[in-house]
C-alpha positions, 0 to 999 in steps of 0.5 A: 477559408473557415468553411474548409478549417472546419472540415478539417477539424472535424476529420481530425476528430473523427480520425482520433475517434476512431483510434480509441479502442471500442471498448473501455476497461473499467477500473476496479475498486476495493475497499474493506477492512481486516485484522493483523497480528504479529508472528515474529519479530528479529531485532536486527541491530540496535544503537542509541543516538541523542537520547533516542533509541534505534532499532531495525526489525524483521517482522512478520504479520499476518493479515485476514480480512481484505487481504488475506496472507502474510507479510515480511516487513524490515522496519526501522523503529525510532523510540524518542526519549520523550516516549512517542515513536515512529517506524518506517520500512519496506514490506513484501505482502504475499496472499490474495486481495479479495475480489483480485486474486492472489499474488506479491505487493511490495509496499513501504511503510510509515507509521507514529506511535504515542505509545510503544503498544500502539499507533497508526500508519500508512502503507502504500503500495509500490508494485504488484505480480500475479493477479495483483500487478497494477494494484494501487492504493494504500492501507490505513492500520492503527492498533489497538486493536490491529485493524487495517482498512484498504483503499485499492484500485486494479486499473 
């Protein structure tokens, strides 16, 4: 009886070898750094709640480096009273990643400041076209000065 499990077992696993594609596809990786600016900034609307004060932003950044292009970004920037502040948003990246190609990332952001002039955050991606669909990873940036690393794979 175990002679015949045996058997069995093995046609199982050389079946499920057999359905594996011959070739496997390696991952990509991207890692660098650049440098970003601002080209615009639109306040959109602005209030004040419990001292803090809130503003949303249309902005749009420019990046060399890694990523090369510019990106629109709809944030929301809160300013506590005691001076640190925070923002969040989305953000739609059009240009080319080095070594991928060129295409769209949406992404969403979040980022503190201990200051108004600088701080540090994060920007993750959510979903690519172009040569950059499938890209995942995420974008460190703190300022000053404006400077970005990136983490990226391209299954």
């Amino acid at each position: 009886m175990r002679k015949g499990l045996g058997l069995f077992v093995s046609a199982v696993a050389a079946l499920s070898l057999s359905a594996l594609p011959a070739t496997a596809v390696a991952e990509q990786t991207i890692t660098g750094t650049g440098t970003f600016a601002g080209v615009s900034d639109t306040v959109i609307a602005s209030w004040t709640a419990d001292g803090n004060l809130f503003s949303v932003h249309e902005m749009v950044i420019s990046l060399d480096g890694v990523l090369v292009g510019t990106e629109l970004q709809e944030t929301t920037l809160i300013i506590h009273p005691s001076g640190p502040a925070e923002f969040f948003g989305t953000a739609t990246f059009t240009g080319s990643v080095s070594g991928i190609g060129t295409g769209t990332l949406e992404q969403v952001i979040n980022a503190t400041a201990t200051t108004q002039a600088g701080g540090s955050g994060r920007v993750t991606i959510l979903s690519g076209t172009g040569d950059l669909a499938g890209l995942q990873g995420v974008l460190m940036f703190h300022s000053p000065p404006p400077t970005y690393s990136v983490m990226f794979v391209k299954p």
